[in-house]
C-alpha positions, -999 to +999 in steps of 0.1 A: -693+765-020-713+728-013-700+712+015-711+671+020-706+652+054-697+620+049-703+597+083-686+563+086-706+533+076-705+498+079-711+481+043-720+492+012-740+467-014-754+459-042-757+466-079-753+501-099-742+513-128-720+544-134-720+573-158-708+571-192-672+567-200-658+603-203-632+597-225-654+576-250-677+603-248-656+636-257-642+613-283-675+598-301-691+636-299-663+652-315-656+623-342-696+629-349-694+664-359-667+655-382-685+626-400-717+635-423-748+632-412-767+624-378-752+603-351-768+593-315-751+586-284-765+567-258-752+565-225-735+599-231-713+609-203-734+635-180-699+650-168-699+684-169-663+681-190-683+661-215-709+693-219-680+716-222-672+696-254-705+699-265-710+737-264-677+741-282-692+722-309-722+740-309-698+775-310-682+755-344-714+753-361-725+718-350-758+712-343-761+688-308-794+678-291-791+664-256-824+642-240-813+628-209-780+604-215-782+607-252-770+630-272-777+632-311-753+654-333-754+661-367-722+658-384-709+686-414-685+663-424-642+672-421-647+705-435-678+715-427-670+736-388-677+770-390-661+800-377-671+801-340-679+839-325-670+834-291-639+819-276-641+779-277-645+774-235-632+740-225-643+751-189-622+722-169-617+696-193-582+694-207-594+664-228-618+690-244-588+712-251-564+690-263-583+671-292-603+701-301-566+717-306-558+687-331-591+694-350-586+734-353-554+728-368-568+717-398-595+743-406-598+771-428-601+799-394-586+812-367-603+799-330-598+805-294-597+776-270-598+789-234-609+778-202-613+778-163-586+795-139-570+761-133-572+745-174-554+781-176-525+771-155-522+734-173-495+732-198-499+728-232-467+729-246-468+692-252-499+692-277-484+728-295-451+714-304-465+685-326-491+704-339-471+735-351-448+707-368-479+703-384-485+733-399-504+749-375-504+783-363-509+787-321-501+814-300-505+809-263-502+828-234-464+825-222-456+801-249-474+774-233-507+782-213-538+788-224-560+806-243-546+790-271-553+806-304-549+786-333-548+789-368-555+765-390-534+754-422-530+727-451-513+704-423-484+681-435-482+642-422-452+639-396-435+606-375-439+619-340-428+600-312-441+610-282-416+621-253-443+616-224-472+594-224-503+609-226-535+595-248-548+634-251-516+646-269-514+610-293-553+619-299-547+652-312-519+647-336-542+617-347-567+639-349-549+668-369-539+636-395-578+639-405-562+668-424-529+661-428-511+652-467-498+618-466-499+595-433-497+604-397-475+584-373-474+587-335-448+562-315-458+563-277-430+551-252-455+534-230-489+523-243-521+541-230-557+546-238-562+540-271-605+550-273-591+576-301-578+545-327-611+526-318-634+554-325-614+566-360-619+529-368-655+526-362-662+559-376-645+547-409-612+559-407-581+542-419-564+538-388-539+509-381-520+501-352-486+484-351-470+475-315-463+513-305-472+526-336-505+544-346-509+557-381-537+569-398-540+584-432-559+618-446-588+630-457-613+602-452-651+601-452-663+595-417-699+580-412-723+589-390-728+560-362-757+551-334-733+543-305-736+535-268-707+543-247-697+519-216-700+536-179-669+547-166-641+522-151-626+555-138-656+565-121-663+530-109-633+525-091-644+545-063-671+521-055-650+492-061-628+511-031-655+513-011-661+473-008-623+473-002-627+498+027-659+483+045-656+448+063-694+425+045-695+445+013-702+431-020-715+449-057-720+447-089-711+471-115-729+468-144-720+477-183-684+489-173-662+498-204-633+471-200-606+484-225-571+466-219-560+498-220-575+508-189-576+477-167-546+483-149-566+490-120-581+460-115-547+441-124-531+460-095-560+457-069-563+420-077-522+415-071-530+436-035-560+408-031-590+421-040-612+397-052-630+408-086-644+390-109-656+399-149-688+387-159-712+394-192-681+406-209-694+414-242-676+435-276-696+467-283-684+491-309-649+479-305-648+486-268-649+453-247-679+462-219-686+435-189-700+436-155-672+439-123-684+420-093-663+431-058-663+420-022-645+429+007-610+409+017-583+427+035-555+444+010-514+439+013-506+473-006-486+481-031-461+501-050-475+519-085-443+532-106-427+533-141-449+524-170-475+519-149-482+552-137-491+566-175-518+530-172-533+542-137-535+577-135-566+583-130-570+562-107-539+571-083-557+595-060-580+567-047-554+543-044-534+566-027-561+576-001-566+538+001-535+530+012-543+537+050-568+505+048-540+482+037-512+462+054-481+474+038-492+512+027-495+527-010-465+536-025-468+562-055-433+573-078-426+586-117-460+607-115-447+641-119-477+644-136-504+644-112-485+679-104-506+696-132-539+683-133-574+698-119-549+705-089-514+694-075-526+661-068-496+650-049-500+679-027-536+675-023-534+642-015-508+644+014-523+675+029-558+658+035-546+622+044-528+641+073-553+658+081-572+623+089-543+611+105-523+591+079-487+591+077-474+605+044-440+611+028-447+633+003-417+629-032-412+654-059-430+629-080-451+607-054-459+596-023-455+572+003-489+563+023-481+540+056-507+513+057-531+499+089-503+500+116-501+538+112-542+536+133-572+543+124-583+575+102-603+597+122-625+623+104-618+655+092-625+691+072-613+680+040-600+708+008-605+686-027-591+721-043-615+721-072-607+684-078-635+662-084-610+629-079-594+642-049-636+650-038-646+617-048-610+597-035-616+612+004-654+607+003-645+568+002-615+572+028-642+585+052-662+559+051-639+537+073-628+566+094-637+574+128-662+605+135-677+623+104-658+643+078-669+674+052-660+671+021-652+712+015-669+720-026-681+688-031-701+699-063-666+699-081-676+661-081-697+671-114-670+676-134-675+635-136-699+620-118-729+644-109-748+621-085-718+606-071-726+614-035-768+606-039-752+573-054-727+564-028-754+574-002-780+548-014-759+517-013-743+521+021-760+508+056-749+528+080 
């Protein structure tokens, strides 16, 4: 188990640029083994959830060549996966599992999508249901945890409206309408992250979009593409934190994917009164890419609830562990959700901000973080519990805090940002 000490420090500057976006990644990787021919992809997320994708391609017959950030695979075309051997393993990534469950259920064989102890205890009822409706075939452990084994099938097109948010499950029907007779239809109740649409379309498939409504239509030929994908708003945010937690900061972020769809974070730090500002912002492959500049200004807080919960939740545990750092406090409801991801995240959260001496009010579906007047953080023994967010959220908290903390198995960071911590470490004067 790596362990990281984090001492407080008093600024942190200047200009970087962050991995890959891990969503545009999984998605441009698996959207190249189903067009023909050979496809490279620069920038590739280094994420070790991105590389589970990977090797399950290679298990389905694709051939993928990695040389630093780029990663060139060589497409069979929509039927052209083969058979894998082994058990598909998604490691920690439920994106991985998710859309890769949308593409099995259109193939010819049976496959098994497994993963880590905790992507075992995710649910996946959510994905099956649609999917079966489909056509498909899955059998999972207890009705609804994985390993999933699925068998594909000639899929039929359904209108699916989707009872919860979530960008994964709306990518894998989507996904499964590759194969599907007639025209797929997915109706989300709250718009998220729509990378899947932008990628279909700039792959060459007919994909259209009307208000809620995504459709896309079977059976088209998908061409190979030289792509670069834009670094990672979600991993960026922790540095934009940082400025916010240290009095004299000020950075650059270069190159950060700026999708509408997942700008809500800045939105909601600028209504708190951080000052960012967008600069270079350029269109690139359908994905709007730009350069975030931050400094530090003291923040009033906030309360994150209703739609947009499903538009920031990534980005809730490090708004959450910022809240001790603002005036009013960070107040967090309607995120049941972060429940079952890489850990209870609500739990996770409130165990280690009291640990630094925050005050917390922990909900069935949130949480309540008292702002400045609650005192200073001090520093502490911190458990991410596998979870590279929760890892990466607390690392920034301690920066402000009084006396060092450790950061308990800080190498779950990788699952998104490998050199987060060398990062962090070079841009701080302490």
């Amino acid at each position: 188990m790596s362990k990281q000490t984090i001492a407080p420090a008093k600024t942190i500057s200047g200009g970087l640029s962050v991995p890959g976006d891990k969503s545009i990644s999984h998605r441009y990787a698996i959207l190249a083994a189903l067009a023909e021919g050979r496809s490279e992809i620069h920038n590739f997320s280094a994420a070790a959830d991105c590389r589970s994708t990977l090797e399950c391609l290679r298990r389905l017959g694709i051939t993928v060549d990695v040389e630093k950030d780029r990663a060139t695979v060589h497409g069979r075309g929509l039927r052209g996966l083969k058979p894998p051997k082994k058990k598909l393993d998604a490691e920690n990534s439920g994106t991985t599992m998710r859309l890769l469950a949308g593409v099995l259920a259109g193939q010819w064989f049976t496959a098994v999508l497994t993963g880590d102890d905790s992507l075992r205890r995710r649910p996946m009822r959510r994905v099956m249901e649609p999917l079966a409706q489909m056509g498909a075939q899955i059998r999972a452990r207890d009705a609804e945890f994985a390993p999933l084994a699925i068998t594909g099938a000639a899929l039929k097109a359904i209108d699916y409206t989707l009872p919860v948010p979530s960008a994964q499950v709306k990518s894998a029907i989507l996904l499964a309408g590759l194969y599907a007779l007639g025209t797929t239809s997915v109706t989300e109740p709250v718009r998220t992250r729509d990378h899947t649409e932008l990628a279909l379309a700039e792959f060459g498939a007919g994909v259209r979009t009307s208000g809620a409504t995504v459709r896309i239509a079977c059976g088209p030929r998908l061409e190979a593409r030289q792509l670069a994908v834009p670094s990672d708003i979600s991993s960026a945010v922790f540095f934009l934190a940082a400025a916010l937690v240290l009095p004299g900061s000020n950075l650059l972020i270069s190159g950060c994917g700026l999708n509408p769809t997942r700008t809500a974070i800045l939105d909601f730090l600028a209504t708190m009164g951080a000052p960012i500002s967008l600069v270079n912002v350029s269109m690139r492959h359908g994905e709007l890419v730009g350069d975030i500049a931050i400094r530090h200004a003291p923040l009033a807080g906030g309360v994150v609830s209703g739609p947009l919960v499903a538009q920031l939740i990534d980005e809730l545990p490090m708004l959450a562990a910022l809240g001790p750092y603002t005036e009013q406090g960070i107040e967090i409801r309607d995120a049941r959700e972060l429940r079952v991801k890489e850990s209870d995240r609500i739990a996770a959260l409130a165990e280690n901000l009291r640990r630094m001496g925050a005050k917390v009010e922990e909900f069935p579906d949130g949480l309540k973080v008292e702002g400045k007047s609650a005192g200073k953080l001090r520093g502490a023994e911190i458990d991410p519990h596998g979870d590279h967010r929760i890892a990466m959220a607390f690392a920034v908290a301690a920066l402000g805090a009084q006396r060092n903390s450790r950061i308990l198995d800080a190498g779950c960071a990788a699952v998104s940002f490998p050199d987060f911590f060398s990062t962090l470490d070079q841009l701080l004067d302490r």
